[in-house]
C-alpha positions as CSV (number, residue, x, y, z in Angstrom):
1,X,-112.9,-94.2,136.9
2,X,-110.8,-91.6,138.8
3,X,-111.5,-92.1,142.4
4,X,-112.3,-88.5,144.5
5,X,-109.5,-87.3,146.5
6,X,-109.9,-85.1,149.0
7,X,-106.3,-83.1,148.3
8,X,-107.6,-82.9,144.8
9,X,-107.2,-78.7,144.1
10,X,-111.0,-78.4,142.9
11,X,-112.4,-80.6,145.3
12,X,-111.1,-78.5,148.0
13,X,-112.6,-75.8,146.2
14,X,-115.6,-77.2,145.7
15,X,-115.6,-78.1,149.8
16,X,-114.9,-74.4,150.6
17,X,-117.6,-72.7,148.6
18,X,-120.1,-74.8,149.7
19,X,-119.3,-74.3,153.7
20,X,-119.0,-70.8,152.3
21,X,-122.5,-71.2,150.5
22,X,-123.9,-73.0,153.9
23,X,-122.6,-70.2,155.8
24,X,-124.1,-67.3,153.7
25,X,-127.4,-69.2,153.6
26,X,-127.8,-69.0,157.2
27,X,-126.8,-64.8,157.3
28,X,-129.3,-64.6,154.4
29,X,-131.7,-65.9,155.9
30,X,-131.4,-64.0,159.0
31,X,-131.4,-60.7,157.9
32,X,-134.0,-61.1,155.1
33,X,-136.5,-61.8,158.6
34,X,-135.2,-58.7,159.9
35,X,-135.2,-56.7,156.9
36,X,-136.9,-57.6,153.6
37,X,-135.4,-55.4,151.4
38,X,-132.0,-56.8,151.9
39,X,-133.6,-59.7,150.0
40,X,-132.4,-58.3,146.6
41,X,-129.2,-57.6,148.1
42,X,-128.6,-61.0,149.2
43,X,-129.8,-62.3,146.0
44,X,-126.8,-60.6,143.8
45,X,-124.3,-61.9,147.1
46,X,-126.1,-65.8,146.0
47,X,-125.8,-65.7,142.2
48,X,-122.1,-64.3,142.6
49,X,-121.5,-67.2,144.7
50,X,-122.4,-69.2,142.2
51,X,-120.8,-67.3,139.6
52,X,-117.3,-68.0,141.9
53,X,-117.9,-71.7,141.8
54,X,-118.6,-71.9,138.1
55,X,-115.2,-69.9,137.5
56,X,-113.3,-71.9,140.0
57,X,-114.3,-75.3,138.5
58,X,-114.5,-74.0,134.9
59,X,-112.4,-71.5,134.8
60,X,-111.3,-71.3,131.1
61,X,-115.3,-71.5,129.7
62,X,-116.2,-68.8,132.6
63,X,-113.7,-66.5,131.4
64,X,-115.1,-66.5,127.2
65,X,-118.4,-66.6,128.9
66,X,-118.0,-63.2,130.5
67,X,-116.4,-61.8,127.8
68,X,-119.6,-62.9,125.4
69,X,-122.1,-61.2,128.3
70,X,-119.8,-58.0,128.3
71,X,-121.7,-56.6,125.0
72,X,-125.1,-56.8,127.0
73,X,-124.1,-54.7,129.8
74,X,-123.3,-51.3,128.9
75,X,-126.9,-49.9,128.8
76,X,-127.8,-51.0,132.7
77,X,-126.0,-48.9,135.1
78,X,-124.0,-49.7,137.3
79,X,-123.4,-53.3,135.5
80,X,-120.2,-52.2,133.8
81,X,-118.5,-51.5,136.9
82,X,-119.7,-54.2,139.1
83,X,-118.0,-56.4,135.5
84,X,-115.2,-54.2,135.9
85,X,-114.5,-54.9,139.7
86,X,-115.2,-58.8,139.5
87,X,-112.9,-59.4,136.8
88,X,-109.8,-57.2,138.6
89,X,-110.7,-59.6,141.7
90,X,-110.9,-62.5,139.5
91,X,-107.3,-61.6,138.2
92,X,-106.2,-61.3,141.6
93,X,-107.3,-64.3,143.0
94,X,-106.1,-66.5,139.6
95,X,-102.9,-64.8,140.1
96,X,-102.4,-65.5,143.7
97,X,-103.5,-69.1,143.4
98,X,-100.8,-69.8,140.8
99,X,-98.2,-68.2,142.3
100,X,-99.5,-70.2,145.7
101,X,-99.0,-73.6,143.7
102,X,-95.6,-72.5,141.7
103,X,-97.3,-72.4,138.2
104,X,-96.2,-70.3,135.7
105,X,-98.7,-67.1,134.7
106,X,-98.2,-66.4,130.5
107,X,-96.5,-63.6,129.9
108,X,-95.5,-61.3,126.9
109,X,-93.4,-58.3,126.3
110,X,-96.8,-56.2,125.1
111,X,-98.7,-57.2,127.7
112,X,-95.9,-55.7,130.4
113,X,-95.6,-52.9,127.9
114,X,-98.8,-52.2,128.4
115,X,-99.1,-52.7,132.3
116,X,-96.5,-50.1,132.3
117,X,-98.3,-47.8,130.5
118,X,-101.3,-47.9,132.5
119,X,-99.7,-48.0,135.6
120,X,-98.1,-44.6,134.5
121,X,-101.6,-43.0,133.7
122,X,-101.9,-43.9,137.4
123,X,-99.6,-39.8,137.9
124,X,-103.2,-38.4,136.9
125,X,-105.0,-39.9,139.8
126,X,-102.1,-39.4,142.4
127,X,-102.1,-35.4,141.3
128,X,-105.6,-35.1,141.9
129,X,-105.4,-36.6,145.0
130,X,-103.0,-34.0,145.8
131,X,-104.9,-31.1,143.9
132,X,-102.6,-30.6,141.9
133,X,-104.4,-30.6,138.6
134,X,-106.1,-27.2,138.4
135,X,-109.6,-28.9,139.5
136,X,-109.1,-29.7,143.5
137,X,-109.0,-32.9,144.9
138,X,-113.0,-33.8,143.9
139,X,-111.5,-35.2,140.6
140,X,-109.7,-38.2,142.3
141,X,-112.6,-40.1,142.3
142,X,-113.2,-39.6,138.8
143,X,-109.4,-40.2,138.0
144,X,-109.6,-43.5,139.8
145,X,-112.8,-45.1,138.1
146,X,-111.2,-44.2,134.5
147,X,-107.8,-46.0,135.7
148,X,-109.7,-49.2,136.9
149,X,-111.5,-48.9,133.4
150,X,-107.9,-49.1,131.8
151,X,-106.4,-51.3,134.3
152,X,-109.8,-54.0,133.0
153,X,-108.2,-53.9,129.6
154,X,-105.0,-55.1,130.6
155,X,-106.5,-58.2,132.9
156,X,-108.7,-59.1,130.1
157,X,-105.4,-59.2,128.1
158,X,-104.0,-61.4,130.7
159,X,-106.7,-64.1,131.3
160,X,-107.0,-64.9,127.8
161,X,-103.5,-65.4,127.6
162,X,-104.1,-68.1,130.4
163,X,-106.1,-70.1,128.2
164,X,-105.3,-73.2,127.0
165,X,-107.9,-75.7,126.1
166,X,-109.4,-73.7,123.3
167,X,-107.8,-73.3,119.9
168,X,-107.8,-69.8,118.1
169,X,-110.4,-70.7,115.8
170,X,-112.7,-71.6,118.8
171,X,-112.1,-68.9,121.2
172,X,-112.9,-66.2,118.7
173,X,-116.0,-67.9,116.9
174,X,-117.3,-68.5,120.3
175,X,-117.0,-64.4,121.3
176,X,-119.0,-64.0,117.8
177,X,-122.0,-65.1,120.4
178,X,-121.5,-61.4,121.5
179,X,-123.3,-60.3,119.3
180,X,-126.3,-62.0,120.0
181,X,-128.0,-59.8,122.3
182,X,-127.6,-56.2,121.4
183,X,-128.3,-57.3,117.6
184,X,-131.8,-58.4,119.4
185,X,-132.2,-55.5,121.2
186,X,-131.3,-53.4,118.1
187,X,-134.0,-55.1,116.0
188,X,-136.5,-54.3,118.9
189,X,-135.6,-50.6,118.8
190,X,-136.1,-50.6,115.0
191,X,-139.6,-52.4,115.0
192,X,-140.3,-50.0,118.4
193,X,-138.5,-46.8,117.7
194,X,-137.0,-45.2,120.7
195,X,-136.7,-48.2,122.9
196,X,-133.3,-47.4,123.8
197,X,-132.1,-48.7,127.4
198,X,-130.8,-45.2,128.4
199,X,-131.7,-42.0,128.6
200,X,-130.7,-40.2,125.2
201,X,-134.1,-42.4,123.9
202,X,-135.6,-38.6,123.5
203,X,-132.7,-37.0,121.6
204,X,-131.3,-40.0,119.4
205,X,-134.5,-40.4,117.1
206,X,-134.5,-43.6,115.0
207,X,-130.9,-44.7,115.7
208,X,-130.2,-47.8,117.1
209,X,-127.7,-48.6,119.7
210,X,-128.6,-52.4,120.9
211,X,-127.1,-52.4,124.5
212,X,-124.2,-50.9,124.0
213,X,-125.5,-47.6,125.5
214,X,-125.1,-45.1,122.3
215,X,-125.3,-45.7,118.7
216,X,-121.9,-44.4,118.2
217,X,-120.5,-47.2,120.5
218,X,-122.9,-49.5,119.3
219,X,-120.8,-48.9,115.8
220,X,-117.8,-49.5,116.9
221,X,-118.7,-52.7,118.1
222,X,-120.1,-53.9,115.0
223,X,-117.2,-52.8,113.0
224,X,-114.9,-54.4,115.2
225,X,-116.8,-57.5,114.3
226,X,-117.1,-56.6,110.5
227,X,-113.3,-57.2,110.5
228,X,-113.5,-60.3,112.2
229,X,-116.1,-61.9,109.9
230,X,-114.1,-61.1,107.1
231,X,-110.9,-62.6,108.5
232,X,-113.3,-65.7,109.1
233,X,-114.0,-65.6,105.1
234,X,-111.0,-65.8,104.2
235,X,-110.3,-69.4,106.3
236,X,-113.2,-71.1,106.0
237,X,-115.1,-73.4,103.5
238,X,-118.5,-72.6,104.2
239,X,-118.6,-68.6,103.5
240,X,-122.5,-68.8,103.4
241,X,-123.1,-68.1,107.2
242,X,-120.6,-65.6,107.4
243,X,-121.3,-63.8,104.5
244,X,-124.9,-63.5,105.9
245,X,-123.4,-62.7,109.1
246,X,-121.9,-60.1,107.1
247,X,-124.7,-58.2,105.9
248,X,-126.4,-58.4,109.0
249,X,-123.8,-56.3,110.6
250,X,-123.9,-53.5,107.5
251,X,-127.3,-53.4,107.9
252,X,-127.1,-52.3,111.8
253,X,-124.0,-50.5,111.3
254,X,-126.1,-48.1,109.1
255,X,-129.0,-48.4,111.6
256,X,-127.2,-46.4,114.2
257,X,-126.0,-43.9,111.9
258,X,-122.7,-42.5,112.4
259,X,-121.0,-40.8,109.9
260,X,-118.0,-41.6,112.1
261,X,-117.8,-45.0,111.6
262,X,-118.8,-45.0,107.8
263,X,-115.2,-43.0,107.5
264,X,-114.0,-46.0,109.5
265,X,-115.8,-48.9,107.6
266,X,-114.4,-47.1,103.8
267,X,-111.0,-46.5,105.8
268,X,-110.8,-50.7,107.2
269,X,-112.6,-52.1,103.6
270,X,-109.8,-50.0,101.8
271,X,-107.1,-51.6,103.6
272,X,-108.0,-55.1,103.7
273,X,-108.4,-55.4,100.1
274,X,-104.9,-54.1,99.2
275,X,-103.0,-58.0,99.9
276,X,-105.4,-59.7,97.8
277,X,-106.9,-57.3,95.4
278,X,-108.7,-59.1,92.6
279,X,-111.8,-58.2,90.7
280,X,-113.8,-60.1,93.1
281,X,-112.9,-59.1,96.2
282,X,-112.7,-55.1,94.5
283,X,-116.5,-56.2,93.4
284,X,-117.3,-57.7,96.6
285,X,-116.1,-54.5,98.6
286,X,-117.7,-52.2,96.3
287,X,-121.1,-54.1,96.5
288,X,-121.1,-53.8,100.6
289,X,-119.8,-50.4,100.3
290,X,-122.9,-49.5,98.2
291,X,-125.3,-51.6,100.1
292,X,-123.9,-49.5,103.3
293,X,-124.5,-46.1,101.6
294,X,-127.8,-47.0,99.6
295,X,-129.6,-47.5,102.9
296,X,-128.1,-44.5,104.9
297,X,-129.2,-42.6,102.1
298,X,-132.6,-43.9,101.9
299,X,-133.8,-42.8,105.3
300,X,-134.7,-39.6,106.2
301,X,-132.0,-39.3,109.3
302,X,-129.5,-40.2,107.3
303,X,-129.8,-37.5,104.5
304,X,-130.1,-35.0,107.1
305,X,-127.0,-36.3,108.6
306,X,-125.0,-36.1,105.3
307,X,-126.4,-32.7,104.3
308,X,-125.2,-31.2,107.7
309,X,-121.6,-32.2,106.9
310,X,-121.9,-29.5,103.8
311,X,-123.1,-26.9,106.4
312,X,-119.3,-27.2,108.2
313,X,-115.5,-26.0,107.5
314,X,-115.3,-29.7,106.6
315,X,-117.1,-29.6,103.0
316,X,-117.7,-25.9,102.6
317,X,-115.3,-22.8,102.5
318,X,-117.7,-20.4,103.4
319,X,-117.8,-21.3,106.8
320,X,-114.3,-21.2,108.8
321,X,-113.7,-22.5,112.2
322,X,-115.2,-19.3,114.1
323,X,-118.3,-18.9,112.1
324,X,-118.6,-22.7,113.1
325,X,-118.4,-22.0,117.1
326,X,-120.7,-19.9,116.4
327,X,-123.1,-21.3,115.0
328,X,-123.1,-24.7,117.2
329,X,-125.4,-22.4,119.7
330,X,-128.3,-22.7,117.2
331,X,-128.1,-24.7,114.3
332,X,-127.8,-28.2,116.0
333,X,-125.3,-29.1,113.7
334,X,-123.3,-31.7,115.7
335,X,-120.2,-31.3,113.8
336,X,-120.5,-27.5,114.5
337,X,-120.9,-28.1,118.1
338,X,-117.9,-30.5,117.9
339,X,-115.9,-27.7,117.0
340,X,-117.1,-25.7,119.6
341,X,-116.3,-28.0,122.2
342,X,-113.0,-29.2,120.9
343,X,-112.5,-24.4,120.9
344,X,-113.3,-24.8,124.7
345,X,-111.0,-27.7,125.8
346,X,-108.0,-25.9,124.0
347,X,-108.2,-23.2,126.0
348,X,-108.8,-25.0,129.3
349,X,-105.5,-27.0,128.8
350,X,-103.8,-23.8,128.2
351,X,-104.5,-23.3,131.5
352,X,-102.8,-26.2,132.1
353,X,-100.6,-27.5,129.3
354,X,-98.1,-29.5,130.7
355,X,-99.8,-32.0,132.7
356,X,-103.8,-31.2,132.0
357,X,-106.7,-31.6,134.7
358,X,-106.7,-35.2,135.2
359,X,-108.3,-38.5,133.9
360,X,-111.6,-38.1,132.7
361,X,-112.4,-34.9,133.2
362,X,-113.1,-33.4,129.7
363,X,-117.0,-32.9,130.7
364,X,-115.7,-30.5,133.6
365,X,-113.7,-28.5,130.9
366,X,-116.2,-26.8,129.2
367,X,-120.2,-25.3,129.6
368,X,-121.4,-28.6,127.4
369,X,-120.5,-30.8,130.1
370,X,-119.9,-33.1,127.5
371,X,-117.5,-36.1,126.4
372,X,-114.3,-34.0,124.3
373,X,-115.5,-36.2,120.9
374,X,-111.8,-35.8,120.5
375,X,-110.1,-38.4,121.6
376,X,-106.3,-36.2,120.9
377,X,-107.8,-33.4,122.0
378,X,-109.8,-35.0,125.5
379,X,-105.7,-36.4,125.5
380,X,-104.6,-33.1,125.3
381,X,-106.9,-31.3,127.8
382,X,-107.1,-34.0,130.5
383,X,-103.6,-35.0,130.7
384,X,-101.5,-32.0,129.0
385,X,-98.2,-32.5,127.0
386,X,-96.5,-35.4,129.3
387,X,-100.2,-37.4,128.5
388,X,-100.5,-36.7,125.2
389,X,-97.1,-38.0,124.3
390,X,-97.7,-41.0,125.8
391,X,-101.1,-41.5,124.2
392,X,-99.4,-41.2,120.7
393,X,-96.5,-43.5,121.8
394,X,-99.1,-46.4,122.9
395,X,-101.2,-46.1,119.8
396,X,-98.1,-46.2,117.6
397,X,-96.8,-49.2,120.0
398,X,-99.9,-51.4,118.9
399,X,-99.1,-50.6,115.4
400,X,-95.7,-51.5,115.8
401,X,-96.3,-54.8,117.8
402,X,-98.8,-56.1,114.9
403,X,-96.5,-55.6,111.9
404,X,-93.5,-56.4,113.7
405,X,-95.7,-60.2,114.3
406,X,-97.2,-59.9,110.7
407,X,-93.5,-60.2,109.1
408,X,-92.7,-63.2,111.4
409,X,-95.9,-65.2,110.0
410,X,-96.2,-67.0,106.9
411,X,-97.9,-65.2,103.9
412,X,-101.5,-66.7,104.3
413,X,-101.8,-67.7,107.9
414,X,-104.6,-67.6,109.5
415,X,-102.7,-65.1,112.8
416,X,-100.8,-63.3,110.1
417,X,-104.7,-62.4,108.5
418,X,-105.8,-62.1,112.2
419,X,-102.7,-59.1,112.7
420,X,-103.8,-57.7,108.9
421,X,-107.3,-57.5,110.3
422,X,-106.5,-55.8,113.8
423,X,-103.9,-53.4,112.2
424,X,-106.9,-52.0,109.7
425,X,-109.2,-51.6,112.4
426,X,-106.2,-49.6,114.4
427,X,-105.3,-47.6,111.5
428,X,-109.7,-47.1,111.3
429,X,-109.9,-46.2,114.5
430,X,-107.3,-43.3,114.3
431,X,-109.3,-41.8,111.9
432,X,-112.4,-42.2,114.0
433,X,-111.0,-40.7,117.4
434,X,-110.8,-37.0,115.5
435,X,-114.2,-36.5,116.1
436,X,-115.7,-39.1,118.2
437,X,-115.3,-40.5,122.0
438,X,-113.6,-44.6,121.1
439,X,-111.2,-44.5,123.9
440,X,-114.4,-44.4,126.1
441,X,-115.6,-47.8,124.5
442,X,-115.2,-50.1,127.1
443,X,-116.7,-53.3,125.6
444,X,-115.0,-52.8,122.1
445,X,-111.4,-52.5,123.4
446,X,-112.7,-55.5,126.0
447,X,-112.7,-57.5,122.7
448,X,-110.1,-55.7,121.1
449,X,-107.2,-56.6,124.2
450,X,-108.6,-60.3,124.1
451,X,-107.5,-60.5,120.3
452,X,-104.5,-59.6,121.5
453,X,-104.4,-62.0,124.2
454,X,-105.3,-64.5,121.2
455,X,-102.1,-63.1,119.0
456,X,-100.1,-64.5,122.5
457,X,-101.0,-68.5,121.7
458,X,-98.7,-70.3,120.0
459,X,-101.2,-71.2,117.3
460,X,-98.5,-73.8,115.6
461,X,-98.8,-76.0,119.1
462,X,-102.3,-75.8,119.6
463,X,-102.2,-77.5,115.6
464,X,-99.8,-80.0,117.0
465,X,-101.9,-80.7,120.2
466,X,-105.1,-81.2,118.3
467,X,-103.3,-83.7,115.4
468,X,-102.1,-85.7,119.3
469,X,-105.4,-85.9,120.2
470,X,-106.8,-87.3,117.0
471,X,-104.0,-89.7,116.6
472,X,-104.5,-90.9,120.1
């Protein structure tokens, strides 16, 4: 047996949180005499104590294990930003203790690629600091929390880049376990209509949005996850689970009916079937398709949602884009009242078209005080021209970066499939940002950057390491 050593690295950690522990307990205890409602306060400052032993003795199971909790947050304010702040301090301090103890941090050219790109969204904030965005300097704050929101992406990238005792396979089949609590609370809110943690309950009906907040986002989740259940299909022996797994998801997906992401789902099926289309897996795709439109069609919500898409300049030539602005003030036509708004922010970035109003500000723009449900257009508005451009260039970047490592991989491997699957769900979710909010989905693209921090591994090694380990 390994005898303790008190230079060992986590022993000294283990030393320091506990005096740290020892030292809190004592403050605590204190000030909860003096004033009892600083009891709950002290209890968050206790469990995050915790939470920074856990991570410093188990770092590599802490990390998937906040990533699997991220899904369950969204719908209790102000959870995702306390997440957001913990894991930018968590990077910090991971980085700082390697570079302390001369390890190297993993690296690759994407991932600095996209620091740079983020960091240069970083202009917005720094011109409304200086009011120099159209909107005075009472933005800045509103600039900053979007940048942090970005700046999360690109740590979760990071971290899971880090990771090294988990093999591909592992890593993602444990962040299926993700879905495990908003499915739950989904199923509640269909057996108890309108318990929905937040407060569009009143105006969303029947939908169901689990806790991801709205039933939109709550989609893009589940789609996300659609993808990654069929890339498990195609590498695993026992398709049973997953296939069940499968139909679970379709069936929630058209529980929160959204239009949106039934272009989407049609859009990703479509594409995934092209490398290995067959009568079975044309069969297969037709069936879910059907199952997916057979129940949106067989509730009430649904048909109403589908009929209002007639009543737009989409499906009918009677109405043109004017008529529609018009009639988003009465008929309650959400697609009408998306063209209305989209109207709106146009003209406010006239006002300012080369370098918009700043980060986040699309629901300042316009008399809806509302989300652009746009994404080129919010683009457009909130960071004018020079943003815009640079939006296209980082969505074409991530296109780029996964065919460019799909024609490196072997036909058939399981991270060529994995690129196949991201790379539908991209080309999906280009389609879905003309009319809805996806760049504001923070816990999709949480899972989304962590695929790509998965893509990073060198999947042939961790093969080698595991055939090691069984030969030893």
């Amino acid at each position: 047996m390994e005898q303790f050593r008190f230079t060992d690295k986590n022993a000294i950690a283990l030393l320091l949180l506990s005096g740290l522990g020892v030292l809190v307990g004592i403050i605590a205890g204190i000030s909860i005499s003096a004033e009892p409602l600083l009891t709950a306060a002290w209890i968050f400052l206790v469990v995050a104590l915790f939470g920074a032993l856990y991570v410093a003795t188990n770092f590599e199971f802490a990390l998937l294990a906040l990533l699997v909790i991220r899904s369950a947050l969204d719908a209790f304010y102000p959870l995702p930003s306390l997440f957001a702040i913990g894991l930018e301090a968590l990077t910090i301090a991971y980085v700082s203790w390697q570079f302390l103890q001369r390890r190297p941090i993993k690296t690759d050219r994407f991932w600095w690629f996209f620091f740079g790109w983020v960091v240069f969204q970083g202009l917005w904030v720094v011109l409304a600091f200086l009011g120099g965005l159209g909107l005075g300097s009472s933005v800045f704050f509103t600039g900053v929390r979007e940048w942090l929101r970005m700046m999360t992406w690109v740590v979760v990238y990071l971290l899971v880049m880090q990771l090294k005792r988990f093999s591909p396979d592992r890593a993602i089949t444990l962040l299926f376990f993700s879905l495990v609590i908003p499915l739950m609370v989904a199923a509640l809110q269909l057996v108890v209509p309108g318990a929905l943690p937040s407060d569009l309950a009143p105006y969303l009906g029947t939908r169901v949005s689990g806790t991801l907040g709205h039933p939109a986002t709550f989609s893009t989740f589940l789609l996300f996850f659609i993808g990654l259940t069929w890339w498990k299909l195609g590498h695993t022996q026992h398709r049973l689970p997953w296939l069940t797994l499968l139909a679970v998801l379709g069936f929630f997906l058209v529980s929160a009916q959204s239009l949106t992401m039934l272009a989407m789902l049609l859009v990703m099926l479509a594409i995934l079937i092209i490398p290995r289309l067959s009568a079975v897996n044309l069969l297969g795709v037709l069936i879910f398709t059907a199952m997916v439109l057979g129940l949106l069609l067989s509730t009430e919500l649904g048909q109403e949602r589908i009929a209002s898409v007639l009543e737009t300049p989409l499906l009918n030539p009677d109405i043109n884009w004017s008529r529609s602005v018009l009639l988003s003030w009465r008929d309650g036509n959400s697609f009408n009242w998306r063209v209305a708004q989209w109207t709106f922010l146009l003209e406010a970035w006239r006002n300012s078209p080369l370098l918009g109003h700043g980060l986040n500000t699309s629901s300042f723009l316009t008399i809806w005080e509302n989300y652009a449900h746009n994404d080129y257009v919010r683009s457009l508005a909130e960071q004018g021209v020079v943003g815009f451009i640079s939006f296209l260039l980082f969505l074409a970047a991530q296109a780029i970066y996964l065919v460019k490592l799909m024609v490196s991989l072997p036909v058939g491997s399981r991270k060529r499939d994995l690129c196949f699957v991201l790379f539908a769900f991209l080309v999906a979710s280009l389609i879905g940002m003309a009319t809805d909010n996806l760049w504001s989905h923070t816990a999709l693209y949480s899972y989304w950057w962590a695929m790509f921090g998965v893509l990073s591994w060198d999947w042939q090694e961790t093969v080698r390491r595991k055939s090691k380990e069984v030969v030893g």
